[in-house]
C-alpha positions in Angstrom: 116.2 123.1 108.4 113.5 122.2 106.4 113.6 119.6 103.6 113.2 121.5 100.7 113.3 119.6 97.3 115.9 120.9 94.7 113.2 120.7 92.1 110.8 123.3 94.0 110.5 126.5 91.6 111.1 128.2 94.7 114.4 126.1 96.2 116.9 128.8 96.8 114.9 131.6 98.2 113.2 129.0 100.6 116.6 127.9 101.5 117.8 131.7 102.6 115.0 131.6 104.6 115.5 128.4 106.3 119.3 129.7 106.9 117.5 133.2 108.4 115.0 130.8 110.5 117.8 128.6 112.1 119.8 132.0 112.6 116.9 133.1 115.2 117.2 129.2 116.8 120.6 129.5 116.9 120.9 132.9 118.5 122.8 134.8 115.9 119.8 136.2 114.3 117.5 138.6 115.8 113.5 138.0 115.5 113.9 141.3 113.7 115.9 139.9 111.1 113.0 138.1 109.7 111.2 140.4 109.0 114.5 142.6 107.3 115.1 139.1 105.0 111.2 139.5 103.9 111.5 142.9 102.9 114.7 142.1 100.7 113.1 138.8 99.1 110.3 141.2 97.6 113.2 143.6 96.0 115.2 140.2 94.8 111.9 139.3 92.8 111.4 142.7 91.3 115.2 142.1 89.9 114.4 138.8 88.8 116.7 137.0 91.8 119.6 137.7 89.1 122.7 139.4 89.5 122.0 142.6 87.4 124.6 145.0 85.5 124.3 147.8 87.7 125.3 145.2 90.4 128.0 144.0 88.4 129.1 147.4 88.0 129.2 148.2 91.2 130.7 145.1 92.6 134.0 145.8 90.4 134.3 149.4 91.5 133.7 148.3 95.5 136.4 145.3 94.5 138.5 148.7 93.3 137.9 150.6 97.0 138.6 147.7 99.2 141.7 146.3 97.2 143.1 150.3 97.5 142.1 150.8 101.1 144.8 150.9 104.2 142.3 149.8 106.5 139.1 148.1 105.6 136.8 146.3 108.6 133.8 144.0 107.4 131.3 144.6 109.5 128.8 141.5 110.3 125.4 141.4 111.7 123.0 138.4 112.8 121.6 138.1 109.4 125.2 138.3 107.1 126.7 135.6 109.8 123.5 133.1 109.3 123.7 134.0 105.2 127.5 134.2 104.0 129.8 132.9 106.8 132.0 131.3 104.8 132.2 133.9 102.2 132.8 137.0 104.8 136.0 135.0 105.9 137.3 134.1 102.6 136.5 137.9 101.8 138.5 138.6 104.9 141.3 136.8 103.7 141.6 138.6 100.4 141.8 141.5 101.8 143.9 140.5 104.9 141.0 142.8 106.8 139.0 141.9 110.4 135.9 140.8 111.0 134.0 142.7 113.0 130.5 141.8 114.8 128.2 145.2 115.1 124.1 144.8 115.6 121.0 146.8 116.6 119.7 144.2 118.8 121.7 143.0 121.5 119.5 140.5 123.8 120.7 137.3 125.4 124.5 137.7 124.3 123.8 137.7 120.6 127.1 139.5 119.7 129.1 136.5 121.4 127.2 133.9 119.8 127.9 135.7 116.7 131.6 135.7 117.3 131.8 132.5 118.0 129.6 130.9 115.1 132.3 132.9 112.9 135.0 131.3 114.4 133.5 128.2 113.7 133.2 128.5 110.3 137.2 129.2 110.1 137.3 132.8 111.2 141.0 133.7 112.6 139.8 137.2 114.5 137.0 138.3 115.0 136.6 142.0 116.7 133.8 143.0 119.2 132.5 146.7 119.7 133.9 148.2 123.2 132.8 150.9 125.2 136.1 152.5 124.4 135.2 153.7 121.0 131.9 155.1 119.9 130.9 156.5 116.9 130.1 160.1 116.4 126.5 161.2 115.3 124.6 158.1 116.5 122.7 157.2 119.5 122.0 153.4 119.2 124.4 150.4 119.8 125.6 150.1 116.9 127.7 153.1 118.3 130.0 151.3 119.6 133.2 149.7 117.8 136.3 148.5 118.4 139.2 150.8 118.8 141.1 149.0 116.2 138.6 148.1 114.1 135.5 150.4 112.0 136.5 153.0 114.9 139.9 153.6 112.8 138.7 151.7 109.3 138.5 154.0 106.2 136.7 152.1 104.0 133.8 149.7 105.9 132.0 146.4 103.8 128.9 146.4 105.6 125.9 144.3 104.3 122.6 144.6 104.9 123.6 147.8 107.0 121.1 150.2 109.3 120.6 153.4 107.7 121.4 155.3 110.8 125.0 153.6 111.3 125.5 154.4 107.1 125.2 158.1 107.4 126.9 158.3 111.0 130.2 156.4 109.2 130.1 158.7 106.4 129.6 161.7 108.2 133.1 160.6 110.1 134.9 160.5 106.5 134.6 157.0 106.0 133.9 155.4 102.6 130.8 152.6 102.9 130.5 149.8 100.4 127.4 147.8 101.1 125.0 145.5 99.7 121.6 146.4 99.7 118.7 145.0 97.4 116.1 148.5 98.1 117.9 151.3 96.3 115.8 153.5 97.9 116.8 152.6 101.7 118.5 155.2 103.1 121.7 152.8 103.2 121.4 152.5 99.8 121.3 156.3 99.2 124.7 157.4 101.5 126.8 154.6 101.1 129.5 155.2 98.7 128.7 152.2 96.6 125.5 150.3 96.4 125.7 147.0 95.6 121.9 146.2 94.9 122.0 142.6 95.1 121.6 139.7 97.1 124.6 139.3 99.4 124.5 135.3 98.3 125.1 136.1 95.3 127.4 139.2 95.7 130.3 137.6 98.0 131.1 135.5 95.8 131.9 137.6 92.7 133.1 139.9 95.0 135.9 137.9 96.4 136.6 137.2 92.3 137.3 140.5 91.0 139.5 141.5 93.9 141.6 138.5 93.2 141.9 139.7 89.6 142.9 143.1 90.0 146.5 144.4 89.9 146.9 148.1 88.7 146.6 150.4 91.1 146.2 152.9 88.7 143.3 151.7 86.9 141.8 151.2 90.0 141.8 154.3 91.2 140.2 155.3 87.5 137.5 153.0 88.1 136.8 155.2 91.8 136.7 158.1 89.9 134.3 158.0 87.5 131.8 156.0 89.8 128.7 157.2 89.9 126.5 155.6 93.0 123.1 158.1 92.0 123.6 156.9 88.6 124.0 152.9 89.6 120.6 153.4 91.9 118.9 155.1 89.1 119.6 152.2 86.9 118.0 149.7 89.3 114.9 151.9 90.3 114.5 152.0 86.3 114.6 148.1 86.1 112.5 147.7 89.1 110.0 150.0 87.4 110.1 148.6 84.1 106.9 147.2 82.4 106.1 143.9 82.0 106.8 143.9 78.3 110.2 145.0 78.9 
């Protein structure tokens, strides 16, 4: 990892990158990932690399679905692992719900080698897709899931998700929370709430406001008046805003 200097106007998002870069060298993190990461810095300037309220918003109301789900999964690909490892497990913990590695790009064993650079980090479980349970209404890998994992999940935390695998989950009844800093990807558009954020900044506050909830019933008040058009509106008009605000 690069030596980056904590006084460089551009520290933190160098850092990511350096994270993303040893992800590749490491084998966790497709080639492909790179060039995912630069398309997502660009939308984190355009918010002002700041968690926003229509984040905020939508971070308690997905703290709301995964605290009342029976069975969430959180699902992990090359660039979450290199990102937030620590914070997917402590989410994990919170919610007392599996890990479970699912990516586009397969090559040279990259699903073990995500597995294990969980477990490293203090993982307890972590699932693997199996030929024994596919998805309906996709073609790709990414079809495939454990049996006892997204396979039976109703509500699924996938960050930095593929589009494809998004619409395929909710098409099977599932509820989708993901975090996604274009709120016009199509991930952004059918998932059932859009965190549009970066995930370094979202786990965190995530794993927060699930510890501080308690009432079921206001929970469930929060999930009904959520609006996820509405939350992606609001960014698009922030993105779009002029200069003078």
């Amino acid at each position: 990892m690069s030596d980056v200097p904590k006084s460089h106007p551009r520290y933190l998002s160098l850092t990511l990158r350096d994270r993303i870069v040893e992800g590749v060298e490491k084998g966790i993190t497709s080639i492909h990932g790179l060039i995912a990461h630069g398309r997502g810095e660009a939308f984190d300037y355009l918010i002002g690399e700041k968690t926003q309220s229509f984040a905020t918003n939508a971070i308690c109301v997905a703290a709301a679905m995964l605290k009342l789900s029976n069975h969430p999964v959180i699902s992990v690909n090359g660039n979450v692992a290199a990102l937030v490892p620590k914070e997917l497990i402590e989410l994990a913990h919170i919610l007392k719900a599996p890990l479970e590695v699912n990516i586009f790009h397969t090559e040279t064993g990259r699903e073990e080698k995500i597995r294990q650079h969980l477990l490293k980090n203090g993982a307890d479980n972590v699932l693997m897709p199996s030929q024994d349970a596919q998805l309906s209404y996709i073609d790709s890998n990414r079809k495939y899931v454990h049996p006892g994992g997204i396979f039976i999940a109703d509500v699924v935390f996938v960050p930095l998700e593929d589009g494809d695998r998004c619409e395929a989950l909710r098409k099977m009844g599932k509820d989708v929370v993901t975090v996604d800093l274009n709120p016009m990807s199509r991930t952004a558009k059918q998932a059932s709430i859009t965190i549009v954020d970066n995930v370094v900044r979202t786990l965190p506050l995530l794993c927060k406001e699930i510890l501080k909830l308690t009432n079921d019933s206001d929970l469930q008040n929060k999930l009904t008046h959520y609006n996820n058009e509405d939350i992606l509106q609001q960014a698009l008009q922030y993105i779009s805003r002029s200069p003078d605000g």
